[in-house]
mmJSON file of the N, C-alpha and C atoms, coordinates in Angstrom:
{"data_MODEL":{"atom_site":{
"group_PDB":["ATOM","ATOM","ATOM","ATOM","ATOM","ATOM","ATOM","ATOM","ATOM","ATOM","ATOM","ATOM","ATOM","ATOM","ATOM","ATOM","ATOM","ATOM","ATOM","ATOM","ATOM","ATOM","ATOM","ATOM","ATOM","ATOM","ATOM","ATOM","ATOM","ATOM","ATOM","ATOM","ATOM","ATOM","ATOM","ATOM","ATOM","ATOM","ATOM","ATOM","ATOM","ATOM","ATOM","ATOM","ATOM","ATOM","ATOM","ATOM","ATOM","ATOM","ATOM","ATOM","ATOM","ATOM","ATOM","ATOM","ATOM","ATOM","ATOM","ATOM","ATOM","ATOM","ATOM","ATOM","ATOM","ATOM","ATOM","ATOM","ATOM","ATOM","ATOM","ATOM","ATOM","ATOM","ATOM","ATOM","ATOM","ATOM","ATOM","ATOM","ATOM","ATOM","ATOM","ATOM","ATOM","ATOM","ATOM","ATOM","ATOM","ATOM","ATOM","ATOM","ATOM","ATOM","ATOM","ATOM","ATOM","ATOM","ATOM","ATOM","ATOM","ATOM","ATOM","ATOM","ATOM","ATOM","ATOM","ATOM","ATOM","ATOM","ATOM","ATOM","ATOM","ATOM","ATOM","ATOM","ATOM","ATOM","ATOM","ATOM","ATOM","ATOM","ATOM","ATOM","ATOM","ATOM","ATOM","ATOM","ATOM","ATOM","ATOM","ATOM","ATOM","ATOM","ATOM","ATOM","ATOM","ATOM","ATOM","ATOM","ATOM","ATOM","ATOM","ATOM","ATOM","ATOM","ATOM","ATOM","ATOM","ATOM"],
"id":[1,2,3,4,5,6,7,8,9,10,11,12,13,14,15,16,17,18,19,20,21,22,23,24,25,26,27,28,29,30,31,32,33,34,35,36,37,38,39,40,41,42,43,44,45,46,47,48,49,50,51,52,53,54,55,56,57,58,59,60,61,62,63,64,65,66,67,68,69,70,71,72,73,74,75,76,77,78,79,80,81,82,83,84,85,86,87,88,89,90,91,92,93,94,95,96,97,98,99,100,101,102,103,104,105,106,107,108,109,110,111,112,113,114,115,116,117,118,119,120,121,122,123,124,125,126,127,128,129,130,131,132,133,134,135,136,137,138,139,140,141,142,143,144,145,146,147,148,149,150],
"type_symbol":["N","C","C","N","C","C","N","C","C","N","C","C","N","C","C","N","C","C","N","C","C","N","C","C","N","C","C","N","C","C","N","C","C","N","C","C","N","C","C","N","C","C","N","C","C","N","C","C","N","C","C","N","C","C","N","C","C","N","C","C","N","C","C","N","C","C","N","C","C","N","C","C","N","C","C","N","C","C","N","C","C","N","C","C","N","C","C","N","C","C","N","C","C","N","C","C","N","C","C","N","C","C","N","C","C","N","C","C","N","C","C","N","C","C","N","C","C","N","C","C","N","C","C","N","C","C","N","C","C","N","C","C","N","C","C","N","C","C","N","C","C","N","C","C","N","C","C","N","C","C"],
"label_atom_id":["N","CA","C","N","CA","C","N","CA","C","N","CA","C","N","CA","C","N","CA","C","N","CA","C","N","CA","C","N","CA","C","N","CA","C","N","CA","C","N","CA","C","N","CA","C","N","CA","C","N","CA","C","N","CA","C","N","CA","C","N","CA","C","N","CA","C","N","CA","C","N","CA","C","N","CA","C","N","CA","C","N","CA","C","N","CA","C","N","CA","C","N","CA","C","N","CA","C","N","CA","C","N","CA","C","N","CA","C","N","CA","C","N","CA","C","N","CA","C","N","CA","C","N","CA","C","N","CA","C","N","CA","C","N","CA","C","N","CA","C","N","CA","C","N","CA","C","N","CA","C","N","CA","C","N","CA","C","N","CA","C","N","CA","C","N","CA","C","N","CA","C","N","CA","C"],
"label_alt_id":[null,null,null,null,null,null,null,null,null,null,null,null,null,null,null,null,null,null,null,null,null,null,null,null,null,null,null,null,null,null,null,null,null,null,null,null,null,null,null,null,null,null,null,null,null,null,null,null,null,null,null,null,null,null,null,null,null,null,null,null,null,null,null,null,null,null,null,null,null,null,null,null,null,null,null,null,null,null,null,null,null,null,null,null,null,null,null,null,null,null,null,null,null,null,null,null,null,null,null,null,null,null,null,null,null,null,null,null,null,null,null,null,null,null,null,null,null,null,null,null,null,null,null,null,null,null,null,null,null,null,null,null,null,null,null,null,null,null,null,null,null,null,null,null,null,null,null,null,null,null],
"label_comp_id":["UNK","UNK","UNK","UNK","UNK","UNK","UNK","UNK","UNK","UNK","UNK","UNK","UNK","UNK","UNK","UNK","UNK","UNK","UNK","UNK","UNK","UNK","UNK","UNK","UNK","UNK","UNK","UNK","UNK","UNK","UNK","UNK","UNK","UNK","UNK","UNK","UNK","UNK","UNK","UNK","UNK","UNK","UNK","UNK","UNK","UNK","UNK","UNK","UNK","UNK","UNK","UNK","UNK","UNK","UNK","UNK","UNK","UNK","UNK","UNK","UNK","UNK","UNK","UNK","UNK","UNK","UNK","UNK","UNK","UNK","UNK","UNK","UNK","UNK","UNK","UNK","UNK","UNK","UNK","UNK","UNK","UNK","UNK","UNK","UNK","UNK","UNK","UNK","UNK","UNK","UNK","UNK","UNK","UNK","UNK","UNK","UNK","UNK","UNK","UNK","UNK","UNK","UNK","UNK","UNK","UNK","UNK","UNK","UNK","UNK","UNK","UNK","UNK","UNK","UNK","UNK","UNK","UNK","UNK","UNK","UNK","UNK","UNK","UNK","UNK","UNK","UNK","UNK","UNK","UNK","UNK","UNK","UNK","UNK","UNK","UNK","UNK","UNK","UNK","UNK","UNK","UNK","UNK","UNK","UNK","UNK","UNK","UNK","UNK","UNK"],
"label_asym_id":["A","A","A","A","A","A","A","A","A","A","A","A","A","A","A","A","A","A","A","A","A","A","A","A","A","A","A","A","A","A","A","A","A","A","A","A","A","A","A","A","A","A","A","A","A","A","A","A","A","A","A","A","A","A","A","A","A","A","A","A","A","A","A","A","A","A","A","A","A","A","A","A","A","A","A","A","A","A","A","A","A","A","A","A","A","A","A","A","A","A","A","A","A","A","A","A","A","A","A","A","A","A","A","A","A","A","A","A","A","A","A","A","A","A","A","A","A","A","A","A","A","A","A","A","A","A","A","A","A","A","A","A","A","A","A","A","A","A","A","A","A","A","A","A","A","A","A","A","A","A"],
"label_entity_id":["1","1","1","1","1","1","1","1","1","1","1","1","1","1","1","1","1","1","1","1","1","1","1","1","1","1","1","1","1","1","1","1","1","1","1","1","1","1","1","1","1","1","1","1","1","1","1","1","1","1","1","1","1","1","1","1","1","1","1","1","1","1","1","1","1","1","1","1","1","1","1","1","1","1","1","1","1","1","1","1","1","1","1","1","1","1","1","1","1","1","1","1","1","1","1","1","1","1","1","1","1","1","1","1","1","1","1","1","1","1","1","1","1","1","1","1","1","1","1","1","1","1","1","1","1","1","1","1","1","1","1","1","1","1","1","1","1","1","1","1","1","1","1","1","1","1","1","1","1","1"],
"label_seq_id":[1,1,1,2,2,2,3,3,3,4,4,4,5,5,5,6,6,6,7,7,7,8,8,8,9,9,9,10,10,10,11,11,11,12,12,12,13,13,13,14,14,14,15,15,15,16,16,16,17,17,17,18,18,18,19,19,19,20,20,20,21,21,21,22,22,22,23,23,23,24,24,24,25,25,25,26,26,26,27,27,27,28,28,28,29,29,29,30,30,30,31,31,31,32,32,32,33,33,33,34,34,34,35,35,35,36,36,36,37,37,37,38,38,38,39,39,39,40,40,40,41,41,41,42,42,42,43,43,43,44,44,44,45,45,45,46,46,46,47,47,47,48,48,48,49,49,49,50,50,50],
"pdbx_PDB_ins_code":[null,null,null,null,null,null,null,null,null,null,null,null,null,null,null,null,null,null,null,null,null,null,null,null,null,null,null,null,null,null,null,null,null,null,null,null,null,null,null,null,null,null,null,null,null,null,null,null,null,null,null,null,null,null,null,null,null,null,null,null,null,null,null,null,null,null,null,null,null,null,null,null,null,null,null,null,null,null,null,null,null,null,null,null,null,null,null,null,null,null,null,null,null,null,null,null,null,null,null,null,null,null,null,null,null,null,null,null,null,null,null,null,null,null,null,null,null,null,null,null,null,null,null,null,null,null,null,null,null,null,null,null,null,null,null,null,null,null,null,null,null,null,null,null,null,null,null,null,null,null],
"Cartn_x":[100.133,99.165,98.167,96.677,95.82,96.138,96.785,96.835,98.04,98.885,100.041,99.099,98.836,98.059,96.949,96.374,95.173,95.79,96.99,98.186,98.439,98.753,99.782,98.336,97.395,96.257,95.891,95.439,95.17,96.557,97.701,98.637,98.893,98.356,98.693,97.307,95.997,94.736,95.319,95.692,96.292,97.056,97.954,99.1,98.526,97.869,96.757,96.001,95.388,94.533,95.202,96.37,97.236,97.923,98.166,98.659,97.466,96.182,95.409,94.685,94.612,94.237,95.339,96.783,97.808,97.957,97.558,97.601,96.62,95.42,94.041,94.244,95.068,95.573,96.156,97.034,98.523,97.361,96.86,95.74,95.055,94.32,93.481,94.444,95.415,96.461,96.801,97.291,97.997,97.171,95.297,94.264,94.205,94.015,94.044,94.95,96.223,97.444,96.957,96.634,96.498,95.444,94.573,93.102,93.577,94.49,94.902,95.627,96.582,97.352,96.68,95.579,95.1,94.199,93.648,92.507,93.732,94.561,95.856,96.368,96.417,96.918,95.991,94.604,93.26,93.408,93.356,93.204,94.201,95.736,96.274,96.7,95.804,95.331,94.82,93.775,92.218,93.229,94.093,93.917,95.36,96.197,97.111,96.488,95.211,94.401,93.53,93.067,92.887,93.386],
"Cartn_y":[133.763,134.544,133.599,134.224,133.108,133.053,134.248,133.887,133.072,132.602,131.709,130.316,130.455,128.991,128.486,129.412,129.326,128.842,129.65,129.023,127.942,127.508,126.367,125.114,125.217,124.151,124.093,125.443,125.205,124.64,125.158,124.245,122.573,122.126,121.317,119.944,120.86,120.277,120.56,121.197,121.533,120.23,120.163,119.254,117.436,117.048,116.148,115.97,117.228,116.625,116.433,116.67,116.642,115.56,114.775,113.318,112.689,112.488,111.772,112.06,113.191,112.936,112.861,113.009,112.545,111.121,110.298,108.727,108.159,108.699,108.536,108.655,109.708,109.788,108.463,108.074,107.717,105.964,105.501,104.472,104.258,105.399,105.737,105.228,106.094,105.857,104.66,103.654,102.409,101.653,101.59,100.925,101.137,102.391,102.518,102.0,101.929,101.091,99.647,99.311,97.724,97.147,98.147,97.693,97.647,99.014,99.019,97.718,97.447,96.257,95.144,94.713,93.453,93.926,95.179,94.857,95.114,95.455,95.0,94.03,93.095,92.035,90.712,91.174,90.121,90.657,91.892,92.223,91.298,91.86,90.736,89.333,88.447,87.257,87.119,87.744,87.61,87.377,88.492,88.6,87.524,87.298,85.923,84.771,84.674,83.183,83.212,84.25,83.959,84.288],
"Cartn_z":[124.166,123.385,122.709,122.41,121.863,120.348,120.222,118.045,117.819,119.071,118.534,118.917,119.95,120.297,118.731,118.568,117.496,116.063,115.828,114.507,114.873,115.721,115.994,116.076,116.399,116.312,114.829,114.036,112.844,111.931,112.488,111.679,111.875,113.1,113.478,112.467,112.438,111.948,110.332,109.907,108.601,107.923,109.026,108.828,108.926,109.817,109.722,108.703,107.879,106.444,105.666,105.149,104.707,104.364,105.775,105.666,105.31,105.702,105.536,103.961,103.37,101.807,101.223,101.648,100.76,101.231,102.124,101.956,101.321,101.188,100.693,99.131,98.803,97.163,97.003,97.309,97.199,97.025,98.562,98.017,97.143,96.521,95.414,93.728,94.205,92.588,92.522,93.737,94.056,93.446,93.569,93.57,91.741,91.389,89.811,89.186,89.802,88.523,88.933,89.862,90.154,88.865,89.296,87.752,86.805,86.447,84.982,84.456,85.372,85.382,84.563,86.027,85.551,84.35,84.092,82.946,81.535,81.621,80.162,79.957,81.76,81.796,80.846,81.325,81.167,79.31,78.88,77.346,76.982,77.104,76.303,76.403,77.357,77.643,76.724,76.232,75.279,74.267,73.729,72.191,72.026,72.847,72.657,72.077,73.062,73.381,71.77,70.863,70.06,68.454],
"occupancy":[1.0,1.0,1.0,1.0,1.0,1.0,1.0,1.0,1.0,1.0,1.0,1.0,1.0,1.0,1.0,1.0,1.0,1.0,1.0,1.0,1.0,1.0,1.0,1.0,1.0,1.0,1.0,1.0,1.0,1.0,1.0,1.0,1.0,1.0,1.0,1.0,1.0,1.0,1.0,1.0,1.0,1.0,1.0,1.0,1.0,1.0,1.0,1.0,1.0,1.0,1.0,1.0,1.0,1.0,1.0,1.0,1.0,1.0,1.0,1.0,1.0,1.0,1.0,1.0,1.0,1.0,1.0,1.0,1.0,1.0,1.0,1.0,1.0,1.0,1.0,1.0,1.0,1.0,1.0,1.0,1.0,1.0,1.0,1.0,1.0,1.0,1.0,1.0,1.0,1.0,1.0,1.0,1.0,1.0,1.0,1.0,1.0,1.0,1.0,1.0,1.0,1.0,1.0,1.0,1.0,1.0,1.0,1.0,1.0,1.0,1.0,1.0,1.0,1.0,1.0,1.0,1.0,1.0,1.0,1.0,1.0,1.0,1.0,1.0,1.0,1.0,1.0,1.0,1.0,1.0,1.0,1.0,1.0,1.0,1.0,1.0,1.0,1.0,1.0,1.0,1.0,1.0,1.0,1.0,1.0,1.0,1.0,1.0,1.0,1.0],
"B_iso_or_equiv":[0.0,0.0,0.0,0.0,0.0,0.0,0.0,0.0,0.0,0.0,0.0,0.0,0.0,0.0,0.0,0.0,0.0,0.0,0.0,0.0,0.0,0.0,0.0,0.0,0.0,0.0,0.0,0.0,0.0,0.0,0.0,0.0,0.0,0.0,0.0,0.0,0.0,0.0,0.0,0.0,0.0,0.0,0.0,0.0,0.0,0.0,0.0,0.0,0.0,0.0,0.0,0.0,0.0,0.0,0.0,0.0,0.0,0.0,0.0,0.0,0.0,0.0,0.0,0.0,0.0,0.0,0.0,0.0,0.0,0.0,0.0,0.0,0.0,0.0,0.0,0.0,0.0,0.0,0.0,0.0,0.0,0.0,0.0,0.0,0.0,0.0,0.0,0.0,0.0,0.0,0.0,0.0,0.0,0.0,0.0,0.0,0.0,0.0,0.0,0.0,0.0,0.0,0.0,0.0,0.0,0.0,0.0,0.0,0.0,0.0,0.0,0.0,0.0,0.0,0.0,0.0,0.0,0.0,0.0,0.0,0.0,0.0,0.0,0.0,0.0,0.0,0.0,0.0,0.0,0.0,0.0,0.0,0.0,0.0,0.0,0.0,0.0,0.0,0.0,0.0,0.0,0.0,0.0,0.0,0.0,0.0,0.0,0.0,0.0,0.0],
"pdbx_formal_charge":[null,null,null,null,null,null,null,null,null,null,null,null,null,null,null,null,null,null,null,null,null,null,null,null,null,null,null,null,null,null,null,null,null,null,null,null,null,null,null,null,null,null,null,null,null,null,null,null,null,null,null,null,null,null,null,null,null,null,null,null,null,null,null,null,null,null,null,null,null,null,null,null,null,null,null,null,null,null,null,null,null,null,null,null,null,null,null,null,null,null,null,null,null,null,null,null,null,null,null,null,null,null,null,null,null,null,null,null,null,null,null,null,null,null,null,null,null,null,null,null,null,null,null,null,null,null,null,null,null,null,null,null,null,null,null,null,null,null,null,null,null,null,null,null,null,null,null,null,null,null],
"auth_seq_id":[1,1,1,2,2,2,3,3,3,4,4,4,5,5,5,6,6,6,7,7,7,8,8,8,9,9,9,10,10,10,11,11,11,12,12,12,13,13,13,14,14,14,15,15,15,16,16,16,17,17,17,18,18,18,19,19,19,20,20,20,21,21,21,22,22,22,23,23,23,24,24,24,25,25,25,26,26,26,27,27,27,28,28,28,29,29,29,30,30,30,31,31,31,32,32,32,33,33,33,34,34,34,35,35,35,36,36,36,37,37,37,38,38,38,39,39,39,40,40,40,41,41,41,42,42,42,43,43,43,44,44,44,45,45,45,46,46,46,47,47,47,48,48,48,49,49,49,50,50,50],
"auth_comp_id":["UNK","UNK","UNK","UNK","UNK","UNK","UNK","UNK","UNK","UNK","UNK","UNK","UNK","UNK","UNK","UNK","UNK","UNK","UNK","UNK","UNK","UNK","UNK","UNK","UNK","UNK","UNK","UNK","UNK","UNK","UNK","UNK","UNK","UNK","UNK","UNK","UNK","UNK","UNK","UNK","UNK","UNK","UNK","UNK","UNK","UNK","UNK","UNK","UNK","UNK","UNK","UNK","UNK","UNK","UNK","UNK","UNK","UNK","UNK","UNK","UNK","UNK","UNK","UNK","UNK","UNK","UNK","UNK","UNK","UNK","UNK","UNK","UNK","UNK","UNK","UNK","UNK","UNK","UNK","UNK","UNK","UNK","UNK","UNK","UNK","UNK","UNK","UNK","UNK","UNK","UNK","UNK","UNK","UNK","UNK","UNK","UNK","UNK","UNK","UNK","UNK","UNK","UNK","UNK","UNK","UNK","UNK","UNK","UNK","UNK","UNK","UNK","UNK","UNK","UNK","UNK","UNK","UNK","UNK","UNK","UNK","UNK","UNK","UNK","UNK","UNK","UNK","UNK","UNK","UNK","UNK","UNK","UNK","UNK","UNK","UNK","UNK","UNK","UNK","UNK","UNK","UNK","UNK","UNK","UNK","UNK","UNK","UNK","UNK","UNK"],
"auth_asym_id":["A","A","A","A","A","A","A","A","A","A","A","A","A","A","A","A","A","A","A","A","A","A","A","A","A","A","A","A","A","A","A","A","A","A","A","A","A","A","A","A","A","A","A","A","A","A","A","A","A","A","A","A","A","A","A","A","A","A","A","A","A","A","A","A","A","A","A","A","A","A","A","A","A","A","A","A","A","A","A","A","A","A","A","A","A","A","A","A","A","A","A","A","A","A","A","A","A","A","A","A","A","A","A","A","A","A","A","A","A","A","A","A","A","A","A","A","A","A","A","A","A","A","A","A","A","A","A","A","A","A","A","A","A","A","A","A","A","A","A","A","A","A","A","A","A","A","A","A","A","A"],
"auth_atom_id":["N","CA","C","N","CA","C","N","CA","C","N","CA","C","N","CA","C","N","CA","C","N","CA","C","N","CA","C","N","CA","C","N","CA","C","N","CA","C","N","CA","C","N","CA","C","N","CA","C","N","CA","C","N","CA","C","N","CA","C","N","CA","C","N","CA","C","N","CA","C","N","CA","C","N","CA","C","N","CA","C","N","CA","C","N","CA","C","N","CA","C","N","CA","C","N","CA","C","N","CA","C","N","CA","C","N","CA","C","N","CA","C","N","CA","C","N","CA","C","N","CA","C","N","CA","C","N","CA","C","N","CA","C","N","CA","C","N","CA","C","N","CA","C","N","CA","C","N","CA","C","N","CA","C","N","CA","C","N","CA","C","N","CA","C","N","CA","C","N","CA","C","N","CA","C"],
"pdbx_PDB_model_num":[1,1,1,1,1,1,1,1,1,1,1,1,1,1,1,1,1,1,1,1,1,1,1,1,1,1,1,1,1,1,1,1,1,1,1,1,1,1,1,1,1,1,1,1,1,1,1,1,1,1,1,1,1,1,1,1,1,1,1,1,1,1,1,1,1,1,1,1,1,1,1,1,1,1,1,1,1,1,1,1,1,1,1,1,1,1,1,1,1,1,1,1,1,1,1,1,1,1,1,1,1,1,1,1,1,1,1,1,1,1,1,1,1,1,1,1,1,1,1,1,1,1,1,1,1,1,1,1,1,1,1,1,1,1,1,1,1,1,1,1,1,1,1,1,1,1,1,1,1,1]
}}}
């Protein structure tokens, strides 16, 4: 039948964006704690050093 074929592609394109903006998140968040990191890391550098 074409409406199982037609589900099963849109689930399949469904299932594809899916992985790809949930790895795209997951990069995105990885990339924000990394900054946060170093820019708390670099702050309390500063305020040790003086």
């Amino acid at each position: 039948m074409p409406t199982t074929e037609a589900l099963r592609s849109y689930r399949e394109n469904t299932v594809r964006l899916i992985r790809e903006t949930n790895f795209r998140s997951i990069a995105t968040y990885f990339a924000v704690l990394v900054a946060m990191f170093i820019s708390v890391a670099v702050l309390g550098h500063l305020l040790l050093r003086t």
